[in-house]
C-alpha positions as a printed NumPy array, in Angstrom:
array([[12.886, 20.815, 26.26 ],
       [13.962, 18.713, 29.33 ],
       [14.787, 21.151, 32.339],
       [16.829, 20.059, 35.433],
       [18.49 , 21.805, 37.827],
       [21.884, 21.198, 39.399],
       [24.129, 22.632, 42.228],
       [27.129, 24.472, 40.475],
       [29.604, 22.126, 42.93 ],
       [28.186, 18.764, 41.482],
       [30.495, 17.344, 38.9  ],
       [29.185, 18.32 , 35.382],
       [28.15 , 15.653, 33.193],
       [27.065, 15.203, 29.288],
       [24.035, 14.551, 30.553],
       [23.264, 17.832, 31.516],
       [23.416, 19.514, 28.544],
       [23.255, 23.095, 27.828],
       [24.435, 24.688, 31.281],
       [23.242, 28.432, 32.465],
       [24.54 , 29.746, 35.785],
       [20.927, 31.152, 37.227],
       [23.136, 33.459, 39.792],
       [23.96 , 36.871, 40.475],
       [27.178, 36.002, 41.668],
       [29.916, 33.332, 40.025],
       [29.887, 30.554, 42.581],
       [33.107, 31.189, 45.135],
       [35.856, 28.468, 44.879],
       [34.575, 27.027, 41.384],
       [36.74 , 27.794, 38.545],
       [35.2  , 28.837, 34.919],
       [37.064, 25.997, 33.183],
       [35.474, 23.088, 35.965],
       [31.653, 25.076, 36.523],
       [31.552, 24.195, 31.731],
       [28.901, 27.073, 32.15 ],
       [27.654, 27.582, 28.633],
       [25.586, 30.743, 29.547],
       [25.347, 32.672, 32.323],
       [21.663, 34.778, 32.584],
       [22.483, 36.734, 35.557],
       [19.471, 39.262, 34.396],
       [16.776, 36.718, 35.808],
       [18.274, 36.34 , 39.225],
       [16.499, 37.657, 42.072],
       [17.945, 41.601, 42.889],
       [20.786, 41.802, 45.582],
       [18.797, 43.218, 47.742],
       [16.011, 40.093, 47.611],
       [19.091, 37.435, 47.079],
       [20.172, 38.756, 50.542],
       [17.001, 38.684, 52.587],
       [16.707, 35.203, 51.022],
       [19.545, 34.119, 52.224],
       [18.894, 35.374, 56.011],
       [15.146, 34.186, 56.116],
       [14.178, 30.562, 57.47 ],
       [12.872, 28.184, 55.108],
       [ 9.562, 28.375, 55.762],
       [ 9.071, 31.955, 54.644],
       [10.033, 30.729, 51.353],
       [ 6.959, 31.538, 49.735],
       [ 7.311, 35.128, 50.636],
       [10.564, 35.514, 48.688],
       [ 9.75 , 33.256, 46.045],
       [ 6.07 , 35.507, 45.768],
       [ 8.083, 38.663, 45.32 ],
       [10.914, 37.177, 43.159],
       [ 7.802, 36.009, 40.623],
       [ 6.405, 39.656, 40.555],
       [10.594, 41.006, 39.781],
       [10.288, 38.165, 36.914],
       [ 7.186, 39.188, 35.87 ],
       [ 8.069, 42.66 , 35.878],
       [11.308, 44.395, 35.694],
       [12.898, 41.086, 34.463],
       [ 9.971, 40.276, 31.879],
       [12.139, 40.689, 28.612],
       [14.741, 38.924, 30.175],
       [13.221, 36.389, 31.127],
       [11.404, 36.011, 27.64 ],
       [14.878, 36.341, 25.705],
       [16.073, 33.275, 28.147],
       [13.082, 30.779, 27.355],
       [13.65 , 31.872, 23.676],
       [17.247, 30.621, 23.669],
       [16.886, 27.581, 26.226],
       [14.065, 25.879, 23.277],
       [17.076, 25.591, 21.016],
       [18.661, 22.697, 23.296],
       [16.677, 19.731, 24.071],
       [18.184, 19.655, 27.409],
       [19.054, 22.548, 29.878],
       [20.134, 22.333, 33.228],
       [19.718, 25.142, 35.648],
       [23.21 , 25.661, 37.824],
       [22.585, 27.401, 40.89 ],
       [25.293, 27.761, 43.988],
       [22.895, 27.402, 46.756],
       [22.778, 24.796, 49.547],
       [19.094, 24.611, 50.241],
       [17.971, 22.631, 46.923],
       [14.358, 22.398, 48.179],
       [13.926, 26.378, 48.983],
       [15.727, 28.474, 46.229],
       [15.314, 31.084, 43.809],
       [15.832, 28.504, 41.117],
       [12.644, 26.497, 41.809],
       [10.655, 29.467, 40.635],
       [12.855, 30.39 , 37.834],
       [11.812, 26.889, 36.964],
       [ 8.568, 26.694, 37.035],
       [ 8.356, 30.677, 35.048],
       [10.347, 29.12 , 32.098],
       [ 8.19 , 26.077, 32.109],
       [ 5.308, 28.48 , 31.871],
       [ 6.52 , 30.031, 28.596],
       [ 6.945, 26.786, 27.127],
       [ 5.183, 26.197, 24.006]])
Protein backbone atom coordinates (compact mmCIF):
# COMPACT_ATOMS: atom_id res chain seq x y z
CA UNK A 1 0.00 0.00 0.00
CA UNK A 2 1.32 3.50 -1.00
CA UNK A 3 0.50 6.07 1.91
CA UNK A 4 0.56 9.90 1.41
CA UNK A 5 -0.78 12.47 3.18
CA UNK A 6 -2.57 15.59 2.00
CA UNK A 7 -4.06 18.88 3.46
CA UNK A 8 -7.97 18.56 3.22
CA UNK A 9 -7.84 22.27 1.26
CA UNK A 10 -5.53 20.90 -1.61
CA UNK A 11 -7.54 20.08 -4.66
CA UNK A 12 -8.26 16.27 -4.70
CA UNK A 13 -6.88 14.34 -7.40
CA UNK A 14 -7.19 10.55 -8.87
CA UNK A 15 -4.03 10.24 -7.81
CA UNK A 16 -4.75 10.12 -4.38
CA UNK A 17 -6.78 7.38 -4.16
CA UNK A 18 -8.73 6.09 -1.35
CA UNK A 19 -9.24 9.35 0.88
CA UNK A 20 -9.78 9.14 4.95
CA UNK A 21 -10.29 12.40 6.84
CA UNK A 22 -7.66 11.60 9.93
CA UNK A 23 -9.65 14.49 12.04
CA UNK A 24 -11.79 14.91 14.88
CA UNK A 25 -13.44 17.67 13.40
CA UNK A 26 -14.82 18.07 9.49
CA UNK A 27 -12.47 20.70 8.14
CA UNK A 28 -14.41 24.37 8.45
CA UNK A 29 -15.27 25.97 5.03
CA UNK A 30 -14.78 22.60 2.95
CA UNK A 31 -17.88 21.12 1.70
CA UNK A 32 -18.49 17.09 1.76
CA UNK A 33 -19.13 17.01 -2.00
CA UNK A 34 -15.41 19.09 -2.79
CA UNK A 35 -13.23 17.33 0.53
CA UNK A 36 -14.41 13.35 -2.02
CA UNK A 37 -13.64 11.91 1.56
CA UNK A 38 -14.18 8.21 1.11
CA UNK A 39 -13.83 7.43 4.90
CA UNK A 40 -13.64 9.35 7.69
CA UNK A 41 -11.73 7.40 10.94
CA UNK A 42 -12.31 10.01 13.43
CA UNK A 43 -11.65 7.10 16.24
CA UNK A 44 -7.74 7.40 15.64
CA UNK A 45 -7.50 11.11 16.07
CA UNK A 46 -5.77 12.44 18.94
CA UNK A 47 -8.61 13.19 22.04
CA UNK A 48 -9.99 16.86 22.19
CA UNK A 49 -8.38 17.48 24.95
CA UNK A 50 -4.65 16.51 23.30
CA UNK A 51 -5.90 18.03 19.70
CA UNK A 52 -6.19 21.29 21.75
CA UNK A 53 -2.94 21.48 23.65
CA UNK A 54 -1.50 20.58 20.22
CA UNK A 55 -2.74 23.19 18.71
CA UNK A 56 -1.52 25.89 21.46
CA UNK A 57 2.06 24.32 21.90
CA UNK A 58 5.14 25.60 19.72
CA UNK A 59 6.53 23.34 17.29
CA UNK A 60 9.27 22.23 18.94
CA UNK A 61 7.43 20.43 21.72
CA UNK A 62 6.13 18.31 19.06
CA UNK A 63 7.55 15.27 20.27
CA UNK A 64 5.77 15.61 23.52
CA UNK A 65 2.33 15.50 21.88
CA UNK A 66 3.18 13.22 19.27
CA UNK A 67 4.82 10.78 22.44
CA UNK A 68 1.48 10.87 24.18
CA UNK A 69 -0.76 10.68 21.04
CA UNK A 70 1.37 7.17 20.24
CA UNK A 71 0.59 5.81 23.82
CA UNK A 72 -3.66 7.00 23.10
CA UNK A 73 -2.99 4.88 19.71
CA UNK A 74 -1.45 2.28 21.33
CA UNK A 75 -3.91 2.14 23.94
CA UNK A 76 -7.39 3.30 24.12
CA UNK A 77 -7.40 3.60 20.26
CA UNK A 78 -5.61 0.08 19.68
CA UNK A 79 -8.68 -1.70 17.97
CA UNK A 80 -9.27 1.22 16.10
CA UNK A 81 -6.45 1.70 14.90
CA UNK A 82 -6.07 -2.11 13.92
CA UNK A 83 -9.65 -2.09 12.16
CA UNK A 84 -8.16 1.10 10.06
CA UNK A 85 -4.83 -0.64 8.76
CA UNK A 86 -7.14 -3.68 8.06
CA UNK A 87 -9.33 -1.69 5.66
CA UNK A 88 -6.59 0.82 4.21
CA UNK A 89 -4.56 -2.81 2.69
CA UNK A 90 -7.58 -3.19 0.46
CA UNK A 91 -6.54 0.02 -1.71
CA UNK A 92 -3.20 0.20 -3.17
CA UNK A 93 -3.16 3.80 -2.52
CA UNK A 94 -4.43 5.85 0.55
CA UNK A 95 -3.97 9.28 1.25
CA UNK A 96 -4.21 10.66 4.70
CA UNK A 97 -6.44 14.16 4.67
CA UNK A 98 -5.75 16.17 7.55
CA UNK A 99 -6.95 20.09 8.03
CA UNK A 100 -3.90 21.32 9.69
CA UNK A 101 -1.49 24.08 8.60
CA UNK A 102 1.74 22.88 10.08
CA UNK A 103 2.45 19.82 7.56
CA UNK A 104 5.84 19.14 9.19
CA UNK A 105 4.45 18.95 13.03
CA UNK A 106 0.99 17.14 13.07
CA UNK A 107 -0.88 14.44 14.50
CA UNK A 108 -0.93 12.83 11.09
CA UNK A 109 2.84 12.18 10.85
CA UNK A 110 2.47 9.69 13.65
CA UNK A 111 -0.72 8.24 12.54
CA UNK A 112 1.56 7.57 9.64
CA UNK A 113 4.23 6.06 10.71
CA UNK A 114 1.67 3.59 13.39
CA UNK A 115 -0.15 2.32 10.20
CA UNK A 116 3.09 1.77 8.44
CA UNK A 117 4.04 -0.26 11.46
CA UNK A 118 1.14 -2.71 11.06
CA UNK A 119 1.93 -3.21 7.60
CA UNK A 120 2.50 -6.64 6.56
Amino acid sequence: MDLRRKRAYDTPSAEDGFRVLVDRLWPRGLSKQNAEIDLWAKDVTPTAELRREWHAAPASDFEIYAARYRAQLAADDAGALRALADELREHPVVTLVYAARDTEHNHVIVLEQALRDLAP
